[in-house]
N, C-alpha and C positions, 0 to 999 in steps of 0.2 A: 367428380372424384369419388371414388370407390370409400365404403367405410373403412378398409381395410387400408390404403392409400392414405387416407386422414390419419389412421390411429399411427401409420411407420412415421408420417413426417412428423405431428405431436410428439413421437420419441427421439426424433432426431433434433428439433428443438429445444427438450429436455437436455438430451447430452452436450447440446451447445453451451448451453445456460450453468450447466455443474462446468463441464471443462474448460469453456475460454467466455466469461459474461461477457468481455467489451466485446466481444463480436458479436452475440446475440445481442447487442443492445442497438449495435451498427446495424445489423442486418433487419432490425426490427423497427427504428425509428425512434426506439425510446434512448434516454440518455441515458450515461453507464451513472450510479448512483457512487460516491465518491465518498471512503470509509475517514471518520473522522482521526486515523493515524495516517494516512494519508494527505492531510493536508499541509501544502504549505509554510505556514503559518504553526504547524505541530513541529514538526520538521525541523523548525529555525527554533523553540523555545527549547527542545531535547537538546539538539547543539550548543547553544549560550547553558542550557542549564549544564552540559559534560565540561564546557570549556571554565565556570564558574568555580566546579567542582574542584577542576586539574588547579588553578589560580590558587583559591583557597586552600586546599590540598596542603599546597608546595608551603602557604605563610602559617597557618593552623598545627595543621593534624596531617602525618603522612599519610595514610592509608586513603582519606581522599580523595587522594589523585588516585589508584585503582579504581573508586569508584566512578570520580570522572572520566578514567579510561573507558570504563564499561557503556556510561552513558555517551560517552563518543562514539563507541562503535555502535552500540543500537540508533545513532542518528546517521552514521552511515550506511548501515544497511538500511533503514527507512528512505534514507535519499537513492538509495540504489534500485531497490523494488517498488519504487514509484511507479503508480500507472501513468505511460505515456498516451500520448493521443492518437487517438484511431485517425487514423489519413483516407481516401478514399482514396 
């Protein structure tokens, strides 16, 4: 392979790795490294902690439940844009 050959695919792995990482990580062998708002386990404490909020909210303090509202929906947009698994 040509220097010039090496330096285009280097750039074309670059762009892989900014624009889409699970597939440069698929197509590389390495595993996609998995951000700690993304887990699981995050996911579900954001949840109980919105649904806690609305709960309390309601017996407490109105305003509350807005902010448990809020913390509801950033739990479901996190369970939304969850990375799925690369399939081959």
């Amino acid at each position: 392979m040509t220097r010039y050959e090496r330096r285009q695919l280097r750039r074309i792995e670059r762009r892989f790795e900014t624009t889409d990482p699970g597939l440069a990580c698929a197509l590389s062998g390495r595993t996609a490294v998995t951000r700690p708002v993304h887990r699981a386990s995050t996911r579900a404490w954001v949840a109980l902690l919105g649904i806690a909020f609305v709960s309390g909210g309601a017996v407490v303090h109105l305003p509350l439940v807005l902010v448990g509202c809020l913390v509801l929906m950033t739990a479901a947009c996190l369970h939304v844009t969850r990375p799925r698994p690369v399939t081959p």
